[in-house]
PyMOL Python script that loads the backbone (N, CA, C, O; Angstrom):
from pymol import cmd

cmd.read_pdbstr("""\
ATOM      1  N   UNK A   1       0.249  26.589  24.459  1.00  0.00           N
ATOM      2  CA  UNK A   1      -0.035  26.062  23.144  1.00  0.00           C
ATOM      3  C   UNK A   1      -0.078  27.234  22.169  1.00  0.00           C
ATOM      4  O   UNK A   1      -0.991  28.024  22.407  1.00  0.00           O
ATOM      5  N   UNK A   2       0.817  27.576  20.964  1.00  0.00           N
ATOM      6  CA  UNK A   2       0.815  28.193  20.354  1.00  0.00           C
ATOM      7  C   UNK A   2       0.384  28.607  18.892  1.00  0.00           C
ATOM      8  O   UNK A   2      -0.475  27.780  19.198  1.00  0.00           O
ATOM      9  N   UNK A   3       0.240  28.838  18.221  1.00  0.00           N
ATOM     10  CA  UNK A   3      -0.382  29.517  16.615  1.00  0.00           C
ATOM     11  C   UNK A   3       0.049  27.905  15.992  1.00  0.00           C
ATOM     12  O   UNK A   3      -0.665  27.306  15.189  1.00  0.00           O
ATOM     13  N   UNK A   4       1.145  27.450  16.452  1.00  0.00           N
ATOM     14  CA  UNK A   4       1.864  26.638  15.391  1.00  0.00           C
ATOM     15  C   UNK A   4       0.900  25.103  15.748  1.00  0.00           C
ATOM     16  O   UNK A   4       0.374  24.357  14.921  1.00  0.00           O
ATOM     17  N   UNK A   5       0.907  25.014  16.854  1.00  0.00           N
ATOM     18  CA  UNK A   5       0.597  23.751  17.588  1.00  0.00           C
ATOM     19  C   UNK A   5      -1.080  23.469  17.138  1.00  0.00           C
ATOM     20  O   UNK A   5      -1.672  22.421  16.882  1.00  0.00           O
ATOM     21  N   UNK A   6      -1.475  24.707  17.164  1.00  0.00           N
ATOM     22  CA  UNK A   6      -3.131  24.745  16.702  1.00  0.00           C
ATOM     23  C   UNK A   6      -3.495  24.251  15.167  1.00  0.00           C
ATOM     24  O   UNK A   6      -4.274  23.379  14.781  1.00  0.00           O
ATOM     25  N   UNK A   7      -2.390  25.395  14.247  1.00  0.00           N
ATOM     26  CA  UNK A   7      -2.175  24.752  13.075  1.00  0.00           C
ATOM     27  C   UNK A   7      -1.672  23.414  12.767  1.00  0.00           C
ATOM     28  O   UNK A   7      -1.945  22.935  11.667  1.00  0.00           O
ATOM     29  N   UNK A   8      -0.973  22.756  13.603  1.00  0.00           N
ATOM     30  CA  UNK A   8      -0.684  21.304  13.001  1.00  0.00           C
ATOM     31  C   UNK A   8      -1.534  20.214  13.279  1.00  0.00           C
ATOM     32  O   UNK A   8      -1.434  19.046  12.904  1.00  0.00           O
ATOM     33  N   UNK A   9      -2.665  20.935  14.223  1.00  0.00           N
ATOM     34  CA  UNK A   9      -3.055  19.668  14.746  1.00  0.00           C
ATOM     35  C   UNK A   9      -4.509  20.149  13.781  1.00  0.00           C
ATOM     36  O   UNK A   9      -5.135  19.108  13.582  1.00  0.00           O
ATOM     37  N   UNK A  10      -5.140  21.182  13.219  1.00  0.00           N
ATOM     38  CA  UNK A  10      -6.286  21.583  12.060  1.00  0.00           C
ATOM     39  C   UNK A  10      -5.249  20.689  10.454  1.00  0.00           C
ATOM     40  O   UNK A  10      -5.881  20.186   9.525  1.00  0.00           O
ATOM     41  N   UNK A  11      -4.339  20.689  10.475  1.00  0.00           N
ATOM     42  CA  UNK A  11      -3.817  20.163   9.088  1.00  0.00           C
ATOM     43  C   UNK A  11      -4.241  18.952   9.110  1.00  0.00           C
ATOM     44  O   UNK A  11      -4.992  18.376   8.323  1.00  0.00           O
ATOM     45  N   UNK A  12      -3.363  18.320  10.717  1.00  0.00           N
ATOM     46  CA  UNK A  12      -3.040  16.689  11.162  1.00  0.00           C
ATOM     47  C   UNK A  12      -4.599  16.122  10.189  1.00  0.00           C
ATOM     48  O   UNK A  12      -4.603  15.464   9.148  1.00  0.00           O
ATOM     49  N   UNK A  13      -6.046  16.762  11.131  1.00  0.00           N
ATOM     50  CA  UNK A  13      -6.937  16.442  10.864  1.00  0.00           C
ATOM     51  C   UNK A  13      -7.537  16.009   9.300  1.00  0.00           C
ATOM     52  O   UNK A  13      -8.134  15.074   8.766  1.00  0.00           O
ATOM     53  N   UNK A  14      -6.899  17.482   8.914  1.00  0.00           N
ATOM     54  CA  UNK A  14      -7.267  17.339   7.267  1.00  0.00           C
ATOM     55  C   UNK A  14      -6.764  16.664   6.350  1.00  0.00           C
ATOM     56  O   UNK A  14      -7.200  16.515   5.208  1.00  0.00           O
ATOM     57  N   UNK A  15      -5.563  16.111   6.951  1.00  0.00           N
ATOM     58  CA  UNK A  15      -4.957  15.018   5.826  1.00  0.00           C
ATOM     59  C   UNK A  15      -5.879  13.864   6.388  1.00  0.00           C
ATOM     60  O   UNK A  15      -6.626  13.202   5.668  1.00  0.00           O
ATOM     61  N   UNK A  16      -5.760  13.709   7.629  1.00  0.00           N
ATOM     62  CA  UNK A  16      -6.518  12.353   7.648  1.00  0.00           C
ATOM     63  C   UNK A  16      -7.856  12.032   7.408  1.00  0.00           C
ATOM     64  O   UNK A  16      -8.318  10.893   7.464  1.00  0.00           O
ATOM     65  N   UNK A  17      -8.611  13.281   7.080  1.00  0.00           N
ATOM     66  CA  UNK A  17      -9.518  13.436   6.194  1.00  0.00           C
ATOM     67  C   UNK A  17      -9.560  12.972   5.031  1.00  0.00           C
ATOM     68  O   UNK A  17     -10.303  12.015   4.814  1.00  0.00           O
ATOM     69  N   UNK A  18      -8.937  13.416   4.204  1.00  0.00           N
ATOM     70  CA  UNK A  18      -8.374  12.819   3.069  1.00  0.00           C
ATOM     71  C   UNK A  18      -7.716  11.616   2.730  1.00  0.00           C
ATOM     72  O   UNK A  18      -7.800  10.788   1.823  1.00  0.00           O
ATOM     73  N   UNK A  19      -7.205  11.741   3.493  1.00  0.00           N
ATOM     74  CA  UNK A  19      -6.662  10.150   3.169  1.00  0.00           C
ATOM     75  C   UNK A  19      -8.017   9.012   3.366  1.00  0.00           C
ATOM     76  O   UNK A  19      -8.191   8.127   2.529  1.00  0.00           O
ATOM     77  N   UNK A  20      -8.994   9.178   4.658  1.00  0.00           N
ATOM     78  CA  UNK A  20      -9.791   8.247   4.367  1.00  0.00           C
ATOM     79  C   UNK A  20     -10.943   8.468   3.331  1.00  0.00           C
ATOM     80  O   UNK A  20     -11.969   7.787   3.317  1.00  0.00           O
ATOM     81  N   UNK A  21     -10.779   9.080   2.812  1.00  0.00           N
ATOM     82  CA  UNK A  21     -11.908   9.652   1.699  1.00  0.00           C
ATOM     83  C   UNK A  21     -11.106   8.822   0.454  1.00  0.00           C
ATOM     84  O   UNK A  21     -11.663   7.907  -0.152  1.00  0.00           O
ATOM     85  N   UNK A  22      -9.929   9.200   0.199  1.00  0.00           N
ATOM     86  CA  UNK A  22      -9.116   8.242  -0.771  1.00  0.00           C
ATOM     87  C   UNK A  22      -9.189   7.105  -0.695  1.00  0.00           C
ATOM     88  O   UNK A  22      -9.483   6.404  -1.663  1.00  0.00           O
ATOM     89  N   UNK A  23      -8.928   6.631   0.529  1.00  0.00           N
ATOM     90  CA  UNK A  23      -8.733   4.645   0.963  1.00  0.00           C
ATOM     91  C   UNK A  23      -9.888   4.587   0.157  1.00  0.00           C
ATOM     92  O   UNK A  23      -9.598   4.337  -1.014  1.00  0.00           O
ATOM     93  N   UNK A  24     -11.281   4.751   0.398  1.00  0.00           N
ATOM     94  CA  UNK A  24     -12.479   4.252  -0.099  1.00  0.00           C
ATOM     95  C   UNK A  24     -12.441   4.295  -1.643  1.00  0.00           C
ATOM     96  O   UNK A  24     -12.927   3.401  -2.337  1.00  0.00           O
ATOM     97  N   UNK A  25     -11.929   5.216  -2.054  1.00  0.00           N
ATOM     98  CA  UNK A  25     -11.658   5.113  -3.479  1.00  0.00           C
ATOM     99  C   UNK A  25     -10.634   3.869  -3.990  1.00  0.00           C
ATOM    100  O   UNK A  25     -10.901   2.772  -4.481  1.00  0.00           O
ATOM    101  N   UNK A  26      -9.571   4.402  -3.719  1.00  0.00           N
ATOM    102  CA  UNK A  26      -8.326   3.012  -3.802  1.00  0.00           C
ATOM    103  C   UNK A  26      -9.076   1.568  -3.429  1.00  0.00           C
ATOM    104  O   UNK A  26      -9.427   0.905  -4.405  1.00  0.00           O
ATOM    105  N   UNK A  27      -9.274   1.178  -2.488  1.00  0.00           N
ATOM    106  CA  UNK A  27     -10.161  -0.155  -1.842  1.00  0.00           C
ATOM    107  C   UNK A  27     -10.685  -0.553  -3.140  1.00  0.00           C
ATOM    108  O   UNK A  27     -10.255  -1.468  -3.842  1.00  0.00           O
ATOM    109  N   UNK A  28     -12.190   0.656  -3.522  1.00  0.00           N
ATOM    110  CA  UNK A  28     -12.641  -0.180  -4.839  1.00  0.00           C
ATOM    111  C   UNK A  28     -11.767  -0.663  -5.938  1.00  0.00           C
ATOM    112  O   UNK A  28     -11.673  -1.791  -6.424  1.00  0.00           O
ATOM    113  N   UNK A  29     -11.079   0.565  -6.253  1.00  0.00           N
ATOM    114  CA  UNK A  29     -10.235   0.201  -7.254  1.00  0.00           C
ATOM    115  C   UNK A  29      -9.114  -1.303  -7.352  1.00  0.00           C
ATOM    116  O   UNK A  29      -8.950  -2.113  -8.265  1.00  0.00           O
ATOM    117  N   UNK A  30      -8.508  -1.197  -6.006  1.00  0.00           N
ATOM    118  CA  UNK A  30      -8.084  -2.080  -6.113  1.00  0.00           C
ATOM    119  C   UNK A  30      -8.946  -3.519  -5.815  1.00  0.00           C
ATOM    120  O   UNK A  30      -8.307  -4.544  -6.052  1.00  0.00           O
ATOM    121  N   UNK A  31      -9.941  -3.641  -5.460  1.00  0.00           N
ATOM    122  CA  UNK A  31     -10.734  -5.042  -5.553  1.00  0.00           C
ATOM    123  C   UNK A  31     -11.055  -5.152  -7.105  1.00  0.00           C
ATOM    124  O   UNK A  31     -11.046  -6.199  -7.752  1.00  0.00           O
ATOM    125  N   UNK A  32     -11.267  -4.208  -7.459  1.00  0.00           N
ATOM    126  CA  UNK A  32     -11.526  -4.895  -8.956  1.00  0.00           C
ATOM    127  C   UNK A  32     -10.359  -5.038  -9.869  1.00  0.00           C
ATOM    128  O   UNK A  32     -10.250  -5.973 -10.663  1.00  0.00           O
ATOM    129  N   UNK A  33      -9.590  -4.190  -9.745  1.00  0.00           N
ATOM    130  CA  UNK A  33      -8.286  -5.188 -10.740  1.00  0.00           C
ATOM    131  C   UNK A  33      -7.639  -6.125 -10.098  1.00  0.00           C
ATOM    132  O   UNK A  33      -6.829  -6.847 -10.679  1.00  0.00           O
ATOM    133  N   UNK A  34      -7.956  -6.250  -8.622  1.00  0.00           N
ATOM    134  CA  UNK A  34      -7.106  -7.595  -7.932  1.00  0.00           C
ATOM    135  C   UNK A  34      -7.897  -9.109  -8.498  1.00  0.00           C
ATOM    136  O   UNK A  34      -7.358 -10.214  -8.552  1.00  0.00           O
ATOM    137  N   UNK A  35      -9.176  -8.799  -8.846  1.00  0.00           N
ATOM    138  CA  UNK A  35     -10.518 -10.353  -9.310  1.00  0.00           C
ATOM    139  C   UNK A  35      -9.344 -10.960 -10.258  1.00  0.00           C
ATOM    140  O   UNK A  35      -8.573 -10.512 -11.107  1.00  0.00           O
ATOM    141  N   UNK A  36      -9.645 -12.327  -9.610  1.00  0.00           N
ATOM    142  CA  UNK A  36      -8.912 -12.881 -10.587  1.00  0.00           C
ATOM    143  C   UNK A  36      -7.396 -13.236 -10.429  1.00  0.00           C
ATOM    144  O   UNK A  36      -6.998 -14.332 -10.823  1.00  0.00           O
ATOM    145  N   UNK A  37      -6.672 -12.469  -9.948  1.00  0.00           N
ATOM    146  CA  UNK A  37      -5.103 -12.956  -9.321  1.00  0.00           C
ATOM    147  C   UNK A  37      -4.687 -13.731  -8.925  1.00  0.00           C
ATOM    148  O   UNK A  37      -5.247 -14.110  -7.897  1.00  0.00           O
ATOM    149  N   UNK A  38      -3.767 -14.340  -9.261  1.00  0.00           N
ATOM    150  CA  UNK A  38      -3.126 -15.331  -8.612  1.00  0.00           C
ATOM    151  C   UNK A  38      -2.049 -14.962  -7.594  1.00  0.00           C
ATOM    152  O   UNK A  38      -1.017 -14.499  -8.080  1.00  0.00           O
ATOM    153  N   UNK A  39      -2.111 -15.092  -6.200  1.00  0.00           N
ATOM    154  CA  UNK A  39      -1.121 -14.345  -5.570  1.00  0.00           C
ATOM    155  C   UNK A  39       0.178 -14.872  -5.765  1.00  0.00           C
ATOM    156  O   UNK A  39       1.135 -14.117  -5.940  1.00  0.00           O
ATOM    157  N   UNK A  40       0.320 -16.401  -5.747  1.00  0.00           N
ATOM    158  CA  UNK A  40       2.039 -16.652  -6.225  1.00  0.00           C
ATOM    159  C   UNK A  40       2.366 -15.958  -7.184  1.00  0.00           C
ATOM    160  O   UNK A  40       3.481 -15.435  -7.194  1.00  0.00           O
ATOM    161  N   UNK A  41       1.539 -15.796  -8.147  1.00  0.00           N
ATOM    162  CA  UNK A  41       2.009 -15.483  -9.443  1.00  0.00           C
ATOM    163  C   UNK A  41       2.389 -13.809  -9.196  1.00  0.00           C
ATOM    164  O   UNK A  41       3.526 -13.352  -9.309  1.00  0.00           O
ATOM    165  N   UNK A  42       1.357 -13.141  -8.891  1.00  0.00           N
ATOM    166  CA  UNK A  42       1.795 -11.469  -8.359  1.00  0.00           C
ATOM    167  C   UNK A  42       2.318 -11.162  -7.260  1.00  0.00           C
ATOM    168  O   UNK A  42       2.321  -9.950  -7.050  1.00  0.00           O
ATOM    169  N   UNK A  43       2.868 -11.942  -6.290  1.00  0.00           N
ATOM    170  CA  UNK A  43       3.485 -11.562  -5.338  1.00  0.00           C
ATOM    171  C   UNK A  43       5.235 -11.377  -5.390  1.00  0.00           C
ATOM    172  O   UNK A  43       5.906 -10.923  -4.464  1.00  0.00           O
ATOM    173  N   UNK A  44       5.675 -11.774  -6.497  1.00  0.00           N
ATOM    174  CA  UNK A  44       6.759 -11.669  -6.933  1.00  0.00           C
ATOM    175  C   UNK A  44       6.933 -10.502  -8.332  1.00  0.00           C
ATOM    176  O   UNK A  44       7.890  -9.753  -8.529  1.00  0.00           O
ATOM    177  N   UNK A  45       5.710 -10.645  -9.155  1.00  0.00           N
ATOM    178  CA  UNK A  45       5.677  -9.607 -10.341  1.00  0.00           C
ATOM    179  C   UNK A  45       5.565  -8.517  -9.701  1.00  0.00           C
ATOM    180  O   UNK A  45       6.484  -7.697  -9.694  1.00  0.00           O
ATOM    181  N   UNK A  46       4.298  -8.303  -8.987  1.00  0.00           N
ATOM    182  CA  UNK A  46       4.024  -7.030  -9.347  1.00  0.00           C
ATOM    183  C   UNK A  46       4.639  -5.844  -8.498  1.00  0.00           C
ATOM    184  O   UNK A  46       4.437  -4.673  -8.820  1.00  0.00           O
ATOM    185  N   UNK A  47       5.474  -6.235  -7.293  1.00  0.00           N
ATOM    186  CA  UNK A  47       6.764  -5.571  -6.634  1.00  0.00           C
ATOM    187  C   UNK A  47       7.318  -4.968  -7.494  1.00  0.00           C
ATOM    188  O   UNK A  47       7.362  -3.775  -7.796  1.00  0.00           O
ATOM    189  N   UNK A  48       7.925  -6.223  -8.047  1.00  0.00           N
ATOM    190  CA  UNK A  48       9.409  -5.951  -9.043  1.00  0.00           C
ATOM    191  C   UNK A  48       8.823  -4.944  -9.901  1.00  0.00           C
ATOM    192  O   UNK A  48       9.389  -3.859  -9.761  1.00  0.00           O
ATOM    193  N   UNK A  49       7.638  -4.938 -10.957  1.00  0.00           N
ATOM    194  CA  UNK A  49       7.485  -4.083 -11.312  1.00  0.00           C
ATOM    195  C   UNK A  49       7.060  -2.779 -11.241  1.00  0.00           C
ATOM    196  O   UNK A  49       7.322  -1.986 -12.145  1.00  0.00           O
ATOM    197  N   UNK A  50       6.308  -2.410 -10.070  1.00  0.00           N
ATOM    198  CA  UNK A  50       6.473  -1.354  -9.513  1.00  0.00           C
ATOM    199  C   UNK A  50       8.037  -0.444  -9.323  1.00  0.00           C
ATOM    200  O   UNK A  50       8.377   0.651  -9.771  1.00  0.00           O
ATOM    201  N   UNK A  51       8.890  -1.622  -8.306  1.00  0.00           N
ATOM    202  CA  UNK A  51      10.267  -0.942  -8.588  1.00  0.00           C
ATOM    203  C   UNK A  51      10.848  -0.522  -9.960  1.00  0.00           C
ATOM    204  O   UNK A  51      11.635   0.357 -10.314  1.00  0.00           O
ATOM    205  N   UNK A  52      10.429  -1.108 -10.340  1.00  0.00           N
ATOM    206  CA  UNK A  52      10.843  -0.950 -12.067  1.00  0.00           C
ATOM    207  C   UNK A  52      10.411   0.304 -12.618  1.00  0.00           C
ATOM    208  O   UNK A  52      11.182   0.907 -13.364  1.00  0.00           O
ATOM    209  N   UNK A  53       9.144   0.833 -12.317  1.00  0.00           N
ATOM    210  CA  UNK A  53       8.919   1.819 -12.631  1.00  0.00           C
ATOM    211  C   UNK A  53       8.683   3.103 -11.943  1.00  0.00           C
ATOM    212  O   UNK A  53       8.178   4.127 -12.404  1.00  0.00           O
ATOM    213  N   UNK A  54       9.101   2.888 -10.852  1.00  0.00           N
ATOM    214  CA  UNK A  54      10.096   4.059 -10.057  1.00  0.00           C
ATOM    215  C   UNK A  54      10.954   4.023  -9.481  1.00  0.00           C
ATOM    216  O   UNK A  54      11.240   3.538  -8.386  1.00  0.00           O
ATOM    217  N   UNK A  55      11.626   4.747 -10.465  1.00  0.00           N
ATOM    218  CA  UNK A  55      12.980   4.919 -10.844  1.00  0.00           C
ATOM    219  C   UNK A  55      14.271   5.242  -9.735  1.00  0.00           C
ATOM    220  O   UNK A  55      15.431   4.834  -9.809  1.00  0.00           O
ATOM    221  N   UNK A  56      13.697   6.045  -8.778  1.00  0.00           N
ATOM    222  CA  UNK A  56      14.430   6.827  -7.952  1.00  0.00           C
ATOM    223  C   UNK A  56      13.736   6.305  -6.535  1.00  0.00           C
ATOM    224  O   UNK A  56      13.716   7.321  -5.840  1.00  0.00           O
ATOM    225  N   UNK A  57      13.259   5.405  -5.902  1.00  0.00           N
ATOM    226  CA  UNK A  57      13.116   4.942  -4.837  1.00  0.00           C
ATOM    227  C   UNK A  57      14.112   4.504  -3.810  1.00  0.00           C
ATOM    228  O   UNK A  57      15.009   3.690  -4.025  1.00  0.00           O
ATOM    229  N   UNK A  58      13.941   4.950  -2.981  1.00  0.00           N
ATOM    230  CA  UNK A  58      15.514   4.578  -1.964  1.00  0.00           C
ATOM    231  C   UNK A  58      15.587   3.313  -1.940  1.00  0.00           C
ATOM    232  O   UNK A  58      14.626   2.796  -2.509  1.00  0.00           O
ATOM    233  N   UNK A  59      16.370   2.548  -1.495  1.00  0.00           N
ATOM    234  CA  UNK A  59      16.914   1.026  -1.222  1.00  0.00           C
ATOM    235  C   UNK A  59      16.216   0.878   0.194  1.00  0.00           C
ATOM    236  O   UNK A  59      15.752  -0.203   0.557  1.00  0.00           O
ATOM    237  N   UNK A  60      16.173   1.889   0.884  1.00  0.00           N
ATOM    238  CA  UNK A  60      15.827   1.449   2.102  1.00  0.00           C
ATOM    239  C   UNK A  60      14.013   1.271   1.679  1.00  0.00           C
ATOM    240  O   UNK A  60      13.443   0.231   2.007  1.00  0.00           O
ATOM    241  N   UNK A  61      13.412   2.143   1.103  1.00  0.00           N
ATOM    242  CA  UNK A  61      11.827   1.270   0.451  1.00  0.00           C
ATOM    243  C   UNK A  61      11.747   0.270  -0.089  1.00  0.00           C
ATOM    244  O   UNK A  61      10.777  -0.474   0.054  1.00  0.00           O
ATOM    245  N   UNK A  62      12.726   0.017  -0.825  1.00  0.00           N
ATOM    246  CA  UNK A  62      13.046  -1.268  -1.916  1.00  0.00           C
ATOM    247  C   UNK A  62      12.993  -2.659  -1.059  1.00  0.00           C
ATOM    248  O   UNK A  62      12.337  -3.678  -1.280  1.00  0.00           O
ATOM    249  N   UNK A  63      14.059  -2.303   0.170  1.00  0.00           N
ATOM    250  CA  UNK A  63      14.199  -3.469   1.182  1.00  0.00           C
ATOM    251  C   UNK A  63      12.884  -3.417   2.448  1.00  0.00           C
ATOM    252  O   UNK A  63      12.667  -4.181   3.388  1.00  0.00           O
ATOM    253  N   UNK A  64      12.342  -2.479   2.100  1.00  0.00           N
ATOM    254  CA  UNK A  64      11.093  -2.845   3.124  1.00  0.00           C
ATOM    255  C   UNK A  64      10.110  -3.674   2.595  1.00  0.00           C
ATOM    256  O   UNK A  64       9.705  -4.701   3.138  1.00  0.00           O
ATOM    257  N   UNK A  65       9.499  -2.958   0.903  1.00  0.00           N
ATOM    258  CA  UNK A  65       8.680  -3.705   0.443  1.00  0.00           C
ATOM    259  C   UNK A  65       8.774  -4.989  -0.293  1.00  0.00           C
ATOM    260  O   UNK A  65       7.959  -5.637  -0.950  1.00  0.00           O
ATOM    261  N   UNK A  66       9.872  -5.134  -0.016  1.00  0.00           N
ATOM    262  CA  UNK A  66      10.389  -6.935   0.009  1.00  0.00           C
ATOM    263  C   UNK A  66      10.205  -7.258   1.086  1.00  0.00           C
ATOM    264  O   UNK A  66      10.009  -8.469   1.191  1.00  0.00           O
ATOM    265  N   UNK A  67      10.167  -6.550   2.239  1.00  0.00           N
ATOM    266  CA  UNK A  67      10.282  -8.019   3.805  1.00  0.00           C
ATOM    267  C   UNK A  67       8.975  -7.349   3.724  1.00  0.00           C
ATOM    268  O   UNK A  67       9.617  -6.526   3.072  1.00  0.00           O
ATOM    269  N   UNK A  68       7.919  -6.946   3.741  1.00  0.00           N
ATOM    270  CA  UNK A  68       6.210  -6.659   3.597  1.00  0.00           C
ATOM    271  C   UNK A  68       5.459  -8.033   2.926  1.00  0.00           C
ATOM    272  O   UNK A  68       4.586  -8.783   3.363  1.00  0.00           O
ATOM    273  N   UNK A  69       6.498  -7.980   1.198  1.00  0.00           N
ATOM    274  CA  UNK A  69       5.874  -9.170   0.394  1.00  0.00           C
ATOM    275  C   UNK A  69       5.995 -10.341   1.254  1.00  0.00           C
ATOM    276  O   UNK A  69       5.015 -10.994   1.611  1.00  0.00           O
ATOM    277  N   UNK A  70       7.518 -10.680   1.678  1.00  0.00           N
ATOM    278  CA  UNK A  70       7.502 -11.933   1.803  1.00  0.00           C
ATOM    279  C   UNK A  70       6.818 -12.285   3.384  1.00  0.00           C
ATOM    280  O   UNK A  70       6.808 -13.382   3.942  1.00  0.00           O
ATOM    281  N   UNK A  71       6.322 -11.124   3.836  1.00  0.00           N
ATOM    282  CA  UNK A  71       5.634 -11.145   5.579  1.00  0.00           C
ATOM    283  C   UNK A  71       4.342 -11.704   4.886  1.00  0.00           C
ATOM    284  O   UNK A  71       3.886 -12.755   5.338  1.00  0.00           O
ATOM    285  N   UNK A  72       3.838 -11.221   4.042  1.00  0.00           N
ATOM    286  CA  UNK A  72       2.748 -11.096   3.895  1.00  0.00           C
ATOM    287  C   UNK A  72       2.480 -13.045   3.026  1.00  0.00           C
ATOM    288  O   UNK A  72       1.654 -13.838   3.478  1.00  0.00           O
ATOM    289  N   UNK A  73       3.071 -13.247   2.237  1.00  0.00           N
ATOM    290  CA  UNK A  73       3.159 -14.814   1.596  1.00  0.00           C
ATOM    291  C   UNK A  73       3.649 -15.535   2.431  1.00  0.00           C
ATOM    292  O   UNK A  73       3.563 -16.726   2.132  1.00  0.00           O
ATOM    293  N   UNK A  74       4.355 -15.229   3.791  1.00  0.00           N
ATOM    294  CA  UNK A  74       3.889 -16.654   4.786  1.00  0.00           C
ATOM    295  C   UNK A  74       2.605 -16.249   5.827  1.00  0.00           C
ATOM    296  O   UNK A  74       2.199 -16.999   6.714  1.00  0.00           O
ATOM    297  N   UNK A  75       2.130 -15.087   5.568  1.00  0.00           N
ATOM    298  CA  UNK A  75       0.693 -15.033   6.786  1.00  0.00           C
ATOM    299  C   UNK A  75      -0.398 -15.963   6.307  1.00  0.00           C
ATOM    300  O   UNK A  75      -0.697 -16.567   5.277  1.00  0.00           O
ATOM    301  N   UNK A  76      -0.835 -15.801   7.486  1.00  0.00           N
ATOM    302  CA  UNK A  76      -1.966 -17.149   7.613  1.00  0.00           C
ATOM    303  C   UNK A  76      -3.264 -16.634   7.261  1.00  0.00           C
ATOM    304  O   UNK A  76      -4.261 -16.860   7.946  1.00  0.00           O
ATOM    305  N   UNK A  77      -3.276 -15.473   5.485  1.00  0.00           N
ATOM    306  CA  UNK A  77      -4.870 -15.055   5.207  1.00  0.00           C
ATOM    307  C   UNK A  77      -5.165 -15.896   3.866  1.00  0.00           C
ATOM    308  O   UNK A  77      -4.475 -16.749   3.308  1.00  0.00           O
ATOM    309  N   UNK A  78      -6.259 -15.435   3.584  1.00  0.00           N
ATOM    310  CA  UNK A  78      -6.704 -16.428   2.556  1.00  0.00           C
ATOM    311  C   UNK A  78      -6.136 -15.526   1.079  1.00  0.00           C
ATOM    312  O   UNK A  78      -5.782 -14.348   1.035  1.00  0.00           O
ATOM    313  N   UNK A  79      -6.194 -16.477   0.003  1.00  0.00           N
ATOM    314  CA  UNK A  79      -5.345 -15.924  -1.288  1.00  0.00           C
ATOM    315  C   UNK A  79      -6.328 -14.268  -1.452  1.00  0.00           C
ATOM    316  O   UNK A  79      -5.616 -13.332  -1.816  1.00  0.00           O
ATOM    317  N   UNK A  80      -7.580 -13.980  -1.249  1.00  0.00           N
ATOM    318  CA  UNK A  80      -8.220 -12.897  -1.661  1.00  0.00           C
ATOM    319  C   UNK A  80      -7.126 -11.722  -0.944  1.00  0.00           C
ATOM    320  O   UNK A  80      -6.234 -11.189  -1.604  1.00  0.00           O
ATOM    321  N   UNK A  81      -7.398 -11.401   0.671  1.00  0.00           N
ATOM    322  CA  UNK A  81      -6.695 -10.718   1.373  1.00  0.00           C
ATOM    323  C   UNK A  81      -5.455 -10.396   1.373  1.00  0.00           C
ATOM    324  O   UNK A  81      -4.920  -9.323   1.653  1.00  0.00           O
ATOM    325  N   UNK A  82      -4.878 -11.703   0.933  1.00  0.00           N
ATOM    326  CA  UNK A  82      -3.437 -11.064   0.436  1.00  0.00           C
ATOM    327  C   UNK A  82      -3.149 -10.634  -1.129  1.00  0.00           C
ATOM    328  O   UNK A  82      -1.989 -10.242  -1.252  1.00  0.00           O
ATOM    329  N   UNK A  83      -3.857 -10.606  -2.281  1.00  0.00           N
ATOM    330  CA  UNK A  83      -3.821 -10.147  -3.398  1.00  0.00           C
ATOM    331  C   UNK A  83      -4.456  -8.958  -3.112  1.00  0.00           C
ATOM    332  O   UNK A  83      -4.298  -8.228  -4.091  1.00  0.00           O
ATOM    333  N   UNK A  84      -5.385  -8.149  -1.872  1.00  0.00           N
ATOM    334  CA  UNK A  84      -5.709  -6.907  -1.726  1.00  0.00           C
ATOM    335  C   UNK A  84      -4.511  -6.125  -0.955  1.00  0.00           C
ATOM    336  O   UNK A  84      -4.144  -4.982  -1.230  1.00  0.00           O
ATOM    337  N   UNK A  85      -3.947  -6.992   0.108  1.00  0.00           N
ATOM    338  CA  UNK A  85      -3.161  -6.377   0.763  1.00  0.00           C
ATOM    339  C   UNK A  85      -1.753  -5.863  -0.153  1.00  0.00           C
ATOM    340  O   UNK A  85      -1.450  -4.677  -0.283  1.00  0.00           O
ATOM    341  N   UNK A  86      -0.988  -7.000  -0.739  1.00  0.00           N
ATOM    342  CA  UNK A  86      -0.135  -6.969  -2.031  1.00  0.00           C
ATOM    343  C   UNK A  86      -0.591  -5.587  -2.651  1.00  0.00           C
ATOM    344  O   UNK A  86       0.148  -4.610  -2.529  1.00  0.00           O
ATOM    345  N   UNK A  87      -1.683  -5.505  -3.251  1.00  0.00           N
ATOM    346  CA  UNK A  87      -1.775  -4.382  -4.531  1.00  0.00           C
ATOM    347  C   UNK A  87      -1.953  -3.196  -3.687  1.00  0.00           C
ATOM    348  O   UNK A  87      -1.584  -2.099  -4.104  1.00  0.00           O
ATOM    349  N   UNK A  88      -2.659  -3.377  -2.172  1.00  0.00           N
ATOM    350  CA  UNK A  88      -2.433  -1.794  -2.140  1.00  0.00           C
ATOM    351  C   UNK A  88      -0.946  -1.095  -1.380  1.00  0.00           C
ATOM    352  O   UNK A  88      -0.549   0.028  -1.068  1.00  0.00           O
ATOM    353  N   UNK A  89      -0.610  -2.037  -1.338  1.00  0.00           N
ATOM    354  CA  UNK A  89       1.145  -2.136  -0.822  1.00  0.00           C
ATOM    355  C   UNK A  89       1.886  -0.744  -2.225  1.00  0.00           C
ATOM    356  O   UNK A  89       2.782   0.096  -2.143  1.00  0.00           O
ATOM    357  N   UNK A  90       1.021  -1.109  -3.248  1.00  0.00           N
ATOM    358  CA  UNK A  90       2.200  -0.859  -4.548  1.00  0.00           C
ATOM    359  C   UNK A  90       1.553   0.792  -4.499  1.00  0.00           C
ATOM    360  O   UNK A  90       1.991   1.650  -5.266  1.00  0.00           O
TER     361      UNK A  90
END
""", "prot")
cmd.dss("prot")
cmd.show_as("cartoon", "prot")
cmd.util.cbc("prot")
cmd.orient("prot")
């Protein structure tokens, strides 16, 4: 096991540090601008507009987070869970 292997696995850690330190941030955030949503209504907007406003996204993201939306509007959760799941998709 070498210098390199030690270092990736002290980084590995520290992003995933971070990242769950973020989720908890994002989570709130997104429960409170999700209150209130209608998921038919944003499950088709608020994709599109995301794509819309980045600009340079590959097609191959474009075509994932379309088969995500539409996975996600035939699952069997209640309208809350999927207007959280939806927004933190974006």
């Amino acid at each position: 096991m070498g210098p390199s292997t030690v270092l990736r696995v002290v980084l590995d850690a520290a992003d995933r540090e971070v990242d769950r330190q973020r989720a908890t941030a994002r989570a709130v955030t997104v429960d409170r601008i999700m209150r209130g949503v209608v998921f038919d209504k944003a499950q088709l907007a608020l994709p599109t507009y995301c794509l819309a406003i980045l600009q340079n996204l590959p097609q191959e993201d474009q075509d994932r987070l379309a088969r995500q939306s539409t996975a996600l509007k035939d699952a069997p959760m209640d309208e809350r869970a999927k207007n959280l799941s939806l927004a933190g998709w974006q």
